[in-house]
PAPABA-758272 format. One record per residue: z, x, y of N, C-alpha, C in turn; residue in one letter; residue number from 1. Coordinates in steps of 0.2 Angstrom, whole numbers, plus 5000, padded with zeros to 4 digits. Each point is the difference from the previous one (the first is absolute). Layout:
! PAPABA-758272
Z;X;Y;Z;X;Y;Z;X;Y;A;NUM
...
! end
This chain:
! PAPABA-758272
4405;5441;4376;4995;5004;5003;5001;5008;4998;X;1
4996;5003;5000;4999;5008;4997;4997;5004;5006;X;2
4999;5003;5003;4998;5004;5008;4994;5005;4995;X;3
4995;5000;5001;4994;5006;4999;4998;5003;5005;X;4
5001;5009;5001;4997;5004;5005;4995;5000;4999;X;5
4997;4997;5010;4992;5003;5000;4998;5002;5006;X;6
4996;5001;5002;4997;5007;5005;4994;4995;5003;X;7
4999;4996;5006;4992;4996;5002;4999;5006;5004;X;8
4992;4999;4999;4996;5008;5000;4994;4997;5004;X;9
4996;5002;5004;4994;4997;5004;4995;5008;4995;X;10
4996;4999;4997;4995;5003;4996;4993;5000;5004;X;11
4997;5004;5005;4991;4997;5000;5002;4993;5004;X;12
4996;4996;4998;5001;4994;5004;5003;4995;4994;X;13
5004;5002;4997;5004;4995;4995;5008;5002;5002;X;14
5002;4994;4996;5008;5001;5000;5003;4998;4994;X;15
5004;5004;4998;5003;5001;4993;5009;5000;5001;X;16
5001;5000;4993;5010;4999;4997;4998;5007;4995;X;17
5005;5004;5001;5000;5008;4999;5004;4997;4995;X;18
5001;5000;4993;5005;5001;4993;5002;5008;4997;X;19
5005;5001;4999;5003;5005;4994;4997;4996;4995;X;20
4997;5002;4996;5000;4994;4993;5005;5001;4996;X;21
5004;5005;5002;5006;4997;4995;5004;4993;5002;X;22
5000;5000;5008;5002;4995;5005;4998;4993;4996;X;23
4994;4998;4995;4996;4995;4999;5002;4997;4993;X;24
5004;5005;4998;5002;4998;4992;5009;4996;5003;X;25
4998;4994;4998;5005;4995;4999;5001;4997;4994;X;26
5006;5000;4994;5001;4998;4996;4996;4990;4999;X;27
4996;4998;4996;4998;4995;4997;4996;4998;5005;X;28
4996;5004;5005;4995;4998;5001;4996;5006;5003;X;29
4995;4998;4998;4992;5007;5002;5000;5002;5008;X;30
4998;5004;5003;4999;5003;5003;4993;4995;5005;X;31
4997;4997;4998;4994;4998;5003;5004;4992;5002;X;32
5004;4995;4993;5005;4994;5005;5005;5003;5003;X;33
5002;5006;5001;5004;5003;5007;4995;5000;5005;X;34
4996;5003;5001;4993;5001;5006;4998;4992;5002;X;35
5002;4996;4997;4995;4994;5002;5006;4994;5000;X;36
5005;5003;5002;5009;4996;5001;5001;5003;5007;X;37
4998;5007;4998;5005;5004;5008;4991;4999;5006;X;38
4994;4998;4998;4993;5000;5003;5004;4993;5004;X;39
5000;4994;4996;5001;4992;5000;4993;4998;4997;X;40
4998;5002;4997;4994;4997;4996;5000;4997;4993;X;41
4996;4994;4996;4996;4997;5005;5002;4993;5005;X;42
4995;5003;5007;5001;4996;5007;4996;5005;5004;X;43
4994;4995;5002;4998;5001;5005;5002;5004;5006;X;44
5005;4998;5002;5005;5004;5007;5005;5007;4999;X;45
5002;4997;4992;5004;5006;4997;5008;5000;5004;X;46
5001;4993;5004;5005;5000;5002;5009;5003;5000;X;47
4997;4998;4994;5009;5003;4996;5000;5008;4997;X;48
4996;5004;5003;4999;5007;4996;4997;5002;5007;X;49
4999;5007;4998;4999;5006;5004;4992;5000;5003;X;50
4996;4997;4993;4991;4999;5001;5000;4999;5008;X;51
4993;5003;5002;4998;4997;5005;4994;4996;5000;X;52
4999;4997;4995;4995;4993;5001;4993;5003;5000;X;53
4998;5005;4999;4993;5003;5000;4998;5005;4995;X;54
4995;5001;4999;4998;5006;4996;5004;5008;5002;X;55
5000;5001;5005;5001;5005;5004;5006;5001;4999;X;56
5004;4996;5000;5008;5001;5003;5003;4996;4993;X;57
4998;4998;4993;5002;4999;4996;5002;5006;4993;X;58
5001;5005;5002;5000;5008;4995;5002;5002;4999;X;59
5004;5003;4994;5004;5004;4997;5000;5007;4998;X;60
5002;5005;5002;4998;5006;4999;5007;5003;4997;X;61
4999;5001;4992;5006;5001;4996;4999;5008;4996;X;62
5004;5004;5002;5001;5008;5000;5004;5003;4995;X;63
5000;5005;4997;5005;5003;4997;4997;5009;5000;X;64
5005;5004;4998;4997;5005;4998;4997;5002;4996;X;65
4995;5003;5000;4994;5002;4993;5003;5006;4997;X;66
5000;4999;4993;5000;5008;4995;4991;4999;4997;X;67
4997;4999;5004;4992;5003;4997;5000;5007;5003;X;68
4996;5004;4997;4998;5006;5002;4996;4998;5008;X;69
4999;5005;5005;4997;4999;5007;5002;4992;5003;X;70
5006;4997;4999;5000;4994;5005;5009;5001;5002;X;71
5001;4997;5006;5007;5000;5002;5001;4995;4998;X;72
4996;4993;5000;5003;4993;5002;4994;4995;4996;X;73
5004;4997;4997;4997;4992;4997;5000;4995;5004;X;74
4994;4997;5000;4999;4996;5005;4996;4994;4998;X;75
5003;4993;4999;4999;4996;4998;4997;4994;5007;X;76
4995;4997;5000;4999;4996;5006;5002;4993;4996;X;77
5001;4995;5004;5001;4993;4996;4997;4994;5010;X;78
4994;4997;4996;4999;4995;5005;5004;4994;4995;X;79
5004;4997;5005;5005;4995;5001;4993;4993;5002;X;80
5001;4997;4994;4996;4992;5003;5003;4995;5004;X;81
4998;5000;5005;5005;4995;5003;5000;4991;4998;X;82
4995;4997;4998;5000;4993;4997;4999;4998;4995;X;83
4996;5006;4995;5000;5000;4992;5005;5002;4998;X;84
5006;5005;5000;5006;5002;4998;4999;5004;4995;X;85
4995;5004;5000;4997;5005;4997;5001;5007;5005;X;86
5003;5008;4994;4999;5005;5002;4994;5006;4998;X;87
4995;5000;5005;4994;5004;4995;5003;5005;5001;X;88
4996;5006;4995;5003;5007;4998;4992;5003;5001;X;89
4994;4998;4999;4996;5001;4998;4996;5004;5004;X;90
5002;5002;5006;4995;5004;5006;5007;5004;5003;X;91
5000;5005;5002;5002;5002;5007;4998;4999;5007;X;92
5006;5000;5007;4999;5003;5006;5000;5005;5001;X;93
4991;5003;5004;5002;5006;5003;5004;5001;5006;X;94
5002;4994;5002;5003;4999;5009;5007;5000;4998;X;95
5005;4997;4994;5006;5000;4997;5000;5007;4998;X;96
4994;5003;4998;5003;5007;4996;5000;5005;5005;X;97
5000;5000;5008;5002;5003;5005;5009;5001;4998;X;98
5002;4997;5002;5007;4997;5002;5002;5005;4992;X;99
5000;5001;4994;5000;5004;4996;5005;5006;5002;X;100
4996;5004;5004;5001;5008;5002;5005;5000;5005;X;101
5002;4997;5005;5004;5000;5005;5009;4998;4994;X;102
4997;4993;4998;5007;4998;4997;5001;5002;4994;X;103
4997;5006;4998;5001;5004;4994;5004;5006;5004;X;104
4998;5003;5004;5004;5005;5003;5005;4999;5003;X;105
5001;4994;5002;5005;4997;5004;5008;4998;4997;X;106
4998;4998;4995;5004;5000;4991;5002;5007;4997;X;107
4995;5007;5003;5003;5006;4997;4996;5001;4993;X;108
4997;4994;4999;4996;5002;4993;4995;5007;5002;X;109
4997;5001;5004;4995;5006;5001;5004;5001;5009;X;110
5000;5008;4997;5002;5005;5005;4995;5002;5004;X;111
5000;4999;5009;4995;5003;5002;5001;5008;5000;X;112
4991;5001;5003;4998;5007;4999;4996;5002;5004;X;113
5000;5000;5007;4999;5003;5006;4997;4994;5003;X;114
4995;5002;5003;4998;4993;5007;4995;4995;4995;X;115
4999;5001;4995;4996;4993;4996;5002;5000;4996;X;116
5004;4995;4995;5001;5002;4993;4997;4995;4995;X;117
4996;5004;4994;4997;4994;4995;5005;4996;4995;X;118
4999;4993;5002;5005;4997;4993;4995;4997;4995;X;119
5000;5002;4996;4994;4998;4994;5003;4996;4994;X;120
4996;4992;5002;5000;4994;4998;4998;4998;4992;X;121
5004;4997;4998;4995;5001;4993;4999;4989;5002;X;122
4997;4997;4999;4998;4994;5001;4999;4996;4993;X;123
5004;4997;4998;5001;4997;4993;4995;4995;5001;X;124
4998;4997;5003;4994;4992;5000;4994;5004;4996;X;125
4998;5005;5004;4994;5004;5000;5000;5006;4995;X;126
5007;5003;4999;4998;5006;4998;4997;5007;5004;X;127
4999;4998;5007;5000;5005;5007;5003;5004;5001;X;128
5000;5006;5005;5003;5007;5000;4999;4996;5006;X;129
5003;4998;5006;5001;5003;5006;5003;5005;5005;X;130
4998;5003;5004;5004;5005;5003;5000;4999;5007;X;131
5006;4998;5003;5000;4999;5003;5002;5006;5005;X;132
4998;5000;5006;5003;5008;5005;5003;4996;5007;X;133
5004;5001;4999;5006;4997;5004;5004;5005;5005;X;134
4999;4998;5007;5004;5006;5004;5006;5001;5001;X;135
5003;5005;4998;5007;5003;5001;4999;5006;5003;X;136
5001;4997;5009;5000;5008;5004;5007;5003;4999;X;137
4997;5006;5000;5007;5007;5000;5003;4997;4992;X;138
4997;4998;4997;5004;4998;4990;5003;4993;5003;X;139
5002;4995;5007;5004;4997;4998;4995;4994;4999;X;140
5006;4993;4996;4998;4992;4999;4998;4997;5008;X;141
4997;5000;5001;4998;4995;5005;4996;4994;5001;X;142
5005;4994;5003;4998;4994;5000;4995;4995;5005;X;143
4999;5005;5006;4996;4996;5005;4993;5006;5001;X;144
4995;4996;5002;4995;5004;4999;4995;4996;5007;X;145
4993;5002;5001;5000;4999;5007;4992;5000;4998;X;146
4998;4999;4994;4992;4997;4998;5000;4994;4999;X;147
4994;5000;5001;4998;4991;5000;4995;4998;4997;X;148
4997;4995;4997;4995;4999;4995;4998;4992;5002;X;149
4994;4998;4998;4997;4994;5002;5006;4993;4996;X;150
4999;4994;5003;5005;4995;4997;5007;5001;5001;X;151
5001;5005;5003;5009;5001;5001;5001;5002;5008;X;152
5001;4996;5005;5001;5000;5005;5006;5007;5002;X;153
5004;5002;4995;5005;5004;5000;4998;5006;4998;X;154
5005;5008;5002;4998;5005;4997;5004;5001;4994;X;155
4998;5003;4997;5007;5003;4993;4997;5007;4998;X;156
5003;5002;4994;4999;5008;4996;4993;4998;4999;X;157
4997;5005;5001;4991;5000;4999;5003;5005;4993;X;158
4997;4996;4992;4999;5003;4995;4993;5002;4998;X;159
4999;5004;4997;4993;5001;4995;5000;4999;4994;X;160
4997;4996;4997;5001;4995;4992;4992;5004;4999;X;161
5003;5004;4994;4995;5003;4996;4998;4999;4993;X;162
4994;4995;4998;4999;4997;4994;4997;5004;4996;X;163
5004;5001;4995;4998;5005;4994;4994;4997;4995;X;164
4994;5003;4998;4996;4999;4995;5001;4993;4999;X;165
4998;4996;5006;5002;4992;4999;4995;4997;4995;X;166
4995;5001;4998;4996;4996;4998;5001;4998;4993;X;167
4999;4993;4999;5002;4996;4993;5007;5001;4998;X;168
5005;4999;5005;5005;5000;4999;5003;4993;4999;X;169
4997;4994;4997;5003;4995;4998;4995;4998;4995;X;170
4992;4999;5000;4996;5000;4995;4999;5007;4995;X;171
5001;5006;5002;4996;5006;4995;4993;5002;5005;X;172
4998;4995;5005;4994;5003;5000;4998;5000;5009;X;173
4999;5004;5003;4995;4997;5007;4997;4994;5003;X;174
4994;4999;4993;4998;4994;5001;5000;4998;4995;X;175
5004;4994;4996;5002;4998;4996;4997;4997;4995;X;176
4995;4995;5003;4993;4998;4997;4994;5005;5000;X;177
5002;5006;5003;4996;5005;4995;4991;4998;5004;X;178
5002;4997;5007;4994;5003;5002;5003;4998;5008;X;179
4997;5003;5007;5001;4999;5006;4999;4995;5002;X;180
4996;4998;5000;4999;4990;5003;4998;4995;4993;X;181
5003;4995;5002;5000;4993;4996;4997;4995;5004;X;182
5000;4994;4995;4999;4995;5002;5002;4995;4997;X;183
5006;4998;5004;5005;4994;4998;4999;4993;5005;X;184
5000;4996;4995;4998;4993;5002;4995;5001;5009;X;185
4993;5004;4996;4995;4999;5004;5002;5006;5007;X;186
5005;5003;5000;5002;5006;5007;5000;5006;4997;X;187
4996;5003;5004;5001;5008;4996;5009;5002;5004;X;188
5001;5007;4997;5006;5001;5000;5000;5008;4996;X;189
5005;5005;5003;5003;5005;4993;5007;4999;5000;X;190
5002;5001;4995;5005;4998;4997;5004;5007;4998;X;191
5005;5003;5003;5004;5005;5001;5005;5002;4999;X;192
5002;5005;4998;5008;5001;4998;5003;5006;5004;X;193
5003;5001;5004;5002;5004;5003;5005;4998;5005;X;194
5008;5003;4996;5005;4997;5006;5002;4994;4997;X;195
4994;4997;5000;5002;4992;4997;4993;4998;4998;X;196
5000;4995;4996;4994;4997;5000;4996;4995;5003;X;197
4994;5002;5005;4998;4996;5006;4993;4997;4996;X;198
4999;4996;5003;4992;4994;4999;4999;5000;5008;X;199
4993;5005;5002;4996;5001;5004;4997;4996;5002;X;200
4999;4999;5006;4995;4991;5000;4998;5002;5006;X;201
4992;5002;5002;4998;4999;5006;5001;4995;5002;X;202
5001;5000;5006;5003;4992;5006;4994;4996;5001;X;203
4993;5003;5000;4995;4997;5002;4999;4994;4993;X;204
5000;5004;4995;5001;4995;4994;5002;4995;4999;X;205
5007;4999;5003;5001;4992;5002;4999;4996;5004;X;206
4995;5003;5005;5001;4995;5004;5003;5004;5010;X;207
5004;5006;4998;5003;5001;5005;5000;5006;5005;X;208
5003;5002;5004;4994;5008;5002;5006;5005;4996;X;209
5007;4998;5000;5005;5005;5000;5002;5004;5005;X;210
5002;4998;5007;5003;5000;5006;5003;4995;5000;X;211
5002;4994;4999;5003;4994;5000;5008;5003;5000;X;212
5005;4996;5004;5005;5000;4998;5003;4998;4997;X;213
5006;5002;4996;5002;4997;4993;5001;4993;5000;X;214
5003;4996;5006;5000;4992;5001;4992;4998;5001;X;215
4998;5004;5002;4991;4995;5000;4999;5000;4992;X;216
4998;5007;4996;4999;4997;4993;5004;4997;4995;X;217
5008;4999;5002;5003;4997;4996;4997;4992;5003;X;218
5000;4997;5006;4996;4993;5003;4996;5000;4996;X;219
4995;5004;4999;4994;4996;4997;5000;4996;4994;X;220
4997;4993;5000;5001;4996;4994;4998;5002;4994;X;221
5004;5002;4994;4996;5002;4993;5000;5005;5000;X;222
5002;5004;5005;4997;5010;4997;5006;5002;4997;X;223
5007;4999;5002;5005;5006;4995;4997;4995;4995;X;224
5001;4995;4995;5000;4998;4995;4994;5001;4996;X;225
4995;5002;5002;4992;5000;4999;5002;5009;4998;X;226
5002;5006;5005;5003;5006;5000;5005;5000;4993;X;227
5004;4995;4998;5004;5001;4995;4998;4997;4996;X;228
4995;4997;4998;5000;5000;4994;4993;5006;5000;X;229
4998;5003;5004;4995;5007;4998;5005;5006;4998;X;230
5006;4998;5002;5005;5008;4999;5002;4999;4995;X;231
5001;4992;4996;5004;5000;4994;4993;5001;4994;X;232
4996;4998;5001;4991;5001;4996;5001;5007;4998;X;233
5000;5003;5005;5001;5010;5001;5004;5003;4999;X;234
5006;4996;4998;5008;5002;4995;4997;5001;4995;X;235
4999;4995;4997;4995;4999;4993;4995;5008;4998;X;236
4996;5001;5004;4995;5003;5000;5004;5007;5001;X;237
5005;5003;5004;5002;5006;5000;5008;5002;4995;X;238
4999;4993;4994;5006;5003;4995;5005;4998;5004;X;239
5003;4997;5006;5006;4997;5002;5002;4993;4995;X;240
4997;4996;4999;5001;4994;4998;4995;4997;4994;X;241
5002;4999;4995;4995;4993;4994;4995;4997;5005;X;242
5007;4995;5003;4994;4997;5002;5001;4997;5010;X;243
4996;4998;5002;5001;4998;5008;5009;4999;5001;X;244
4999;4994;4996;5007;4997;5003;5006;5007;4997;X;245
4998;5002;4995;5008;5005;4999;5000;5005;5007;X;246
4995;5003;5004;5000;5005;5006;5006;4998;5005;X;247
5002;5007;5001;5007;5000;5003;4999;4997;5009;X;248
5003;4997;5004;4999;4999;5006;5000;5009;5002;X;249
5005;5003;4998;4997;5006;5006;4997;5005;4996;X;250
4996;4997;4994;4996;5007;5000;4993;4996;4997;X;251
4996;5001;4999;4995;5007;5007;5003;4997;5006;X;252
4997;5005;5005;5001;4999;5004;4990;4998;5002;X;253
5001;4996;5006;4994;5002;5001;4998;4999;5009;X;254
4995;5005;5000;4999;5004;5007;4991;4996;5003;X;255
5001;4997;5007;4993;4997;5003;4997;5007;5002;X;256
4995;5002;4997;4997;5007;5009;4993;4999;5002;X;257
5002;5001;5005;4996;5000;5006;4996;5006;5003;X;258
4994;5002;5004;5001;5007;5001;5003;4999;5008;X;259
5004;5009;4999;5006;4999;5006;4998;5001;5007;X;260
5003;5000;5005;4996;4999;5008;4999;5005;5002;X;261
4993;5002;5001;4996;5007;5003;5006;5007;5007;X;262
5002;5004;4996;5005;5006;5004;5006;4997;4999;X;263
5001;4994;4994;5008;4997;5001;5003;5002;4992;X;264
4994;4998;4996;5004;4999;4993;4994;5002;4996;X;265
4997;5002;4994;4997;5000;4992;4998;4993;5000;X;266
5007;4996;4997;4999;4994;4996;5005;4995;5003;X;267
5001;4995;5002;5003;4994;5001;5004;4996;4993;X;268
5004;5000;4999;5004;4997;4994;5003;4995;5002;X;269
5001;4994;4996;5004;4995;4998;5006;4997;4994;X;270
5003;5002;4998;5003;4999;4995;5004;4994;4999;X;271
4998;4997;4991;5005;4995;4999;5005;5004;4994;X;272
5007;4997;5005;5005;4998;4994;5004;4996;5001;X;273
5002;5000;4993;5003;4993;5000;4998;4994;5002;X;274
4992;4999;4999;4998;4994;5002;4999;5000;5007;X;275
5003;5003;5004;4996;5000;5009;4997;5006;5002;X;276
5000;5003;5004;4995;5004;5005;5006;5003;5001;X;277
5000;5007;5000;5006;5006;5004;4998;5001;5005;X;278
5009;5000;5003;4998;5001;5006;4998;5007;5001;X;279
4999;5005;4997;4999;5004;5002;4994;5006;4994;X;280
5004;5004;4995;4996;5001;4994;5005;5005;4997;X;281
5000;4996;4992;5006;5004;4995;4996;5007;4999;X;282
5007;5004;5000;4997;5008;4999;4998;5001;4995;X;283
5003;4998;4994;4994;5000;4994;4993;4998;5000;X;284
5000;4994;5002;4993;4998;5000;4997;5006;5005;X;285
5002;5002;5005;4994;5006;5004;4999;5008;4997;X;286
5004;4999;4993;4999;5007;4995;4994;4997;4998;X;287
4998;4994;4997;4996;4997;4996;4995;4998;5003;X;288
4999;4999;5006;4994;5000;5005;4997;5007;5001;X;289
5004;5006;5002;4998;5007;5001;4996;5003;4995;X;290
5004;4997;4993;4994;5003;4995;4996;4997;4998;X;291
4998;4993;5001;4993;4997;4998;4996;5001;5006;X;292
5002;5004;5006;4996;5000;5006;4997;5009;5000;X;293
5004;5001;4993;4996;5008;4998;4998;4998;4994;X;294
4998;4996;4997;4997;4996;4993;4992;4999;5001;X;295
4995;5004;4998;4996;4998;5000;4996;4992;4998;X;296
4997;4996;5003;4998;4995;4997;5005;4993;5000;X;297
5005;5001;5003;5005;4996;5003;4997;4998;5005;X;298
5003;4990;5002;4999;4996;5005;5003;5005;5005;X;299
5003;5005;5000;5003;5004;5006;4998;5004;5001;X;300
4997;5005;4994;4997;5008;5002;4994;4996;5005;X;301
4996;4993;4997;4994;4998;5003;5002;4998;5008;X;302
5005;4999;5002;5000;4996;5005;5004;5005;5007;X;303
5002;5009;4997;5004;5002;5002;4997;5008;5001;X;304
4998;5002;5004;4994;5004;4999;5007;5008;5006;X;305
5002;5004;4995;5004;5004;5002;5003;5006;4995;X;306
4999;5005;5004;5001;5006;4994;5005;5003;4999;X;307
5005;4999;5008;5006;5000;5002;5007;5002;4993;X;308
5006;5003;5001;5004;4999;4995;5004;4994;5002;X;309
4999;4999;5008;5006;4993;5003;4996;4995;4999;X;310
5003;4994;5000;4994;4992;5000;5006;4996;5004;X;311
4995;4999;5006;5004;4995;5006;4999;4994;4997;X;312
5006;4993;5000;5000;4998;4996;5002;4993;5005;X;313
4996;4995;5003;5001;4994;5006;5005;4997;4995;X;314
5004;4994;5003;5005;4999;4995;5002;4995;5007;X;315
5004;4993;5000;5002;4995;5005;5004;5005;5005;X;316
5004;5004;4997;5004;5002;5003;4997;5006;5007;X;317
4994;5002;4996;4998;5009;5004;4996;5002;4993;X;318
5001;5006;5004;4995;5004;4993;5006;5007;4999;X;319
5001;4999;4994;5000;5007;4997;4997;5003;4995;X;320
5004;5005;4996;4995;5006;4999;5003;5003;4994;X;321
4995;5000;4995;5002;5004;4994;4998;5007;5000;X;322
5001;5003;4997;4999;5009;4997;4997;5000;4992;X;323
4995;5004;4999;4998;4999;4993;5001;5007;5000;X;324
5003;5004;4996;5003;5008;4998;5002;5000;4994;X;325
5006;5006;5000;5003;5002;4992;5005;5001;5002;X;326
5004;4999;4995;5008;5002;4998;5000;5002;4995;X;327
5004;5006;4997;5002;5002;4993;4994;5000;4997;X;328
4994;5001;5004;4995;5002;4996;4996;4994;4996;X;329
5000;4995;5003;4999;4992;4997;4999;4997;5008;X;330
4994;4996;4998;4996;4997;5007;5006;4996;5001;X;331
4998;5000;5008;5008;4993;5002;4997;4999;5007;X;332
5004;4992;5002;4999;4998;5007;5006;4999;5001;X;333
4998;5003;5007;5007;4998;5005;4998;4995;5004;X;334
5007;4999;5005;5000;4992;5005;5007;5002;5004;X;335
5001;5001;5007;5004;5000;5001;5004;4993;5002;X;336
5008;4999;5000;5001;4995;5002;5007;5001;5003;X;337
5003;4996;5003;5007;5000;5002;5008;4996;4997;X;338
5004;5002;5002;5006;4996;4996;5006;5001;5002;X;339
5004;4995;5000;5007;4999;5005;5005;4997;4995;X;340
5007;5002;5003;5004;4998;4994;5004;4991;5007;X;341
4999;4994;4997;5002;4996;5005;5006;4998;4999;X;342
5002;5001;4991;5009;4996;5002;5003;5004;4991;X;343
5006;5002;5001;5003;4998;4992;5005;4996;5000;X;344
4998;4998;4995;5004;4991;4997;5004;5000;4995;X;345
5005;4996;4998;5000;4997;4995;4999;4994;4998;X;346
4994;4998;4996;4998;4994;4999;5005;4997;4994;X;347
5001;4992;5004;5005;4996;4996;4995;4998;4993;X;348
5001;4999;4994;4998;4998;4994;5003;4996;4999;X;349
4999;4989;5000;5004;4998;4997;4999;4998;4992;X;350
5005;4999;4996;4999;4998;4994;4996;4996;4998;X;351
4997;5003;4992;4994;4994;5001;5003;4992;5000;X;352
4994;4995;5002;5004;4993;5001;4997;4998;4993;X;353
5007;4996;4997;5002;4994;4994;4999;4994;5001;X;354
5002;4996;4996;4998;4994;5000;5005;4996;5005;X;355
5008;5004;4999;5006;4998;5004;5001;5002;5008;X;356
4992;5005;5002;5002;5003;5007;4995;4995;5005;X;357
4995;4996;4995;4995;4996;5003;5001;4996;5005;X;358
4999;5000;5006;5004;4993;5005;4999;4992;4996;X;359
5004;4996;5001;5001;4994;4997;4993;4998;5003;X;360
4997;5000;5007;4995;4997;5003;4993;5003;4996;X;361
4999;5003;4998;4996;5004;4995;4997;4998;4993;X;362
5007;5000;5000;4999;4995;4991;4998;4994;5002;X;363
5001;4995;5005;4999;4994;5000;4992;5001;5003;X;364
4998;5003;5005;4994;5002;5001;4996;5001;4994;X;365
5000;5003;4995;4999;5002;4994;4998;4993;4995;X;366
! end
């Protein structure tokens, strides 16, 4: 066994494994069969590993220090697959890249500097700038905080995650296909890049209002699968993938909307990832929402009728609330979110298994 330090971090409404990425480098094996040994994947349950069995609580959030000009800290996101025994690299967490700023200062990497201090993210999936403003009253590190944000029953640090000139930070372009709305296998749609890359799908277009809660639309017979194969058609079509089948499960992302409850919300959202309904809505994806809801000629600018720089934003959980503004002289959205530090570990790594470690019951199953 070999012990790997790591840091479980509650991000937003996700939950993450905090890495030094020096920590990840193990002699005769990569860094992602490390992640998916110390996760226990693949298995459904993830039993023998740290995973928690779901998209949320399946994530890796692997750190180092930056030598780029303007970033303190490199920041790598990894979704851990729980039943295919695959690590995607291919999108970021904006709810993971909370947790960022507290455990970069907490580590001594970035010196606070008076009651908020910026830690600024450089994001290797995407090639993002974010900045995060992180409170340190009177200059110090502090860990308990007393905001609260929809999907997380608890209070933690209320941080401000400020996305720098997000757009086409995984395609090259806003809108990828090079026009506002589509029409994929018969549903209009715009096809997005910001934060991450989202597939916009009024709800009404399927079938459904978009108020549903995440178990009602996963119940439905045929809709995630009918839903996936439009989001992998839309890979295809936004430069993600050759062809359907090569599209990655967590990218695009794609978003149901709805128009949101009169004095409550803009817009109503549903997000899939990872093949089901979020519980709640990935911070990326609501970069990518805010700015196709300032897009003219988008399924959203049509549907979202608001001049505002905030866009309330209905979500299973509550509603929250983006920011569309500037940083460093370069358009950016913000999203406030929270983060708690829950345990530091050492996680057991056992050797990988040989043909001599195999239970004799196993090979006779075999």
């Amino acid at each position: 066994m070999r012990d790997i330090s790591a840091t479980w971090m509650r991000g937003g409404t996700s939950k993450c494994w905090v890495f030094d990425a020096d920590d990840l480098r193990v002699d005769g094996r990569t860094a992602d069969e490390v992640l998916l040994r110390l996760y226990g994947s693949p298995d459904p349950r993830q039993i023998d590993g740290v995973g928690g069995a779901t998209s949320t609580t399946s994530k890796a959030v692997i750190l180092s220090r930056s030598t780029r000009p303007g970033a303190d800290v490199d920041y790598t996101f990894a979704q851990i697959g729980i039943a295919d025994g695959r690590v995607d690299r291919t999108s970021n967490c904006g709810n993971c890249s909370a947790v960022v700023g507290p455990w970069a200062l907490r580590r001594g990497w970035v010196v606070p500097a008076g009651d908020v201090t910026e830690v600024r993210v450089h994001n290797t999936n995407t090639g993002q700038l974010i900045v995060l403003e992180v409170p340190t009253p009177g200059g110090r590190v502090v860990e308990e905080g007393h905001e609260r944000i929809p999907g997380v029953p608890t209070p933690g640090v209320g941080i401000r995650m400020w996305f720098v000139d997000p757009a086409g930070r995984t395609t090259g372009s806003l809108l990828p296909s090079g026009n506002p709305a589509d029409v994929v296998h018969g549903v209009p749609v715009t096809l997005v890049d910001a934060g991450a890359p989202v597939v916009v799908v009024p709800a009404a277009a399927v079938g459904i209002t978009g108020h549903e809660s995440p178990a009602e639309i996963d119940a439905l017979p045929g809709l995630l699968d009918r839903l996936d194969v439009l989001r992998r058609a839309a890979a295809v079509r936004m430069g993600l993938a050759d062809t359907p089948r090569d599209a990655a499960r967590a990218v695009p992302k794609l978003a149901l909307v709805a128009e949101g409850a009169p004095g409550r919300s803009d817009v109503a959202v549903r997000m899939l990832s990872m093949g089901r309904t979020h519980p709640a809505l990935a911070v990326t994806g609501s970069i990518a929402l805010t700015l196709a809801t300032r897009t003219a000629g988008t399924v959203l600018h049509d549907l979202v009728a608001t001049e505002r720089e905030d866009l309330l934003i209905d979500t299973p959980a509550g509603v929250i609330a983006t920011v569309h503004g500037s940083r460093d002289g370069l358009p950016a959205v913000a999203v406030r979110r929270t983060a708690r530090r829950i345990a530091d570990a050492l996680l057991a790594l056992p050797e990988p298994a040989t043909a001599a470690t195999v239970p004799t019951a196993a090979v006779h199953a075999a």
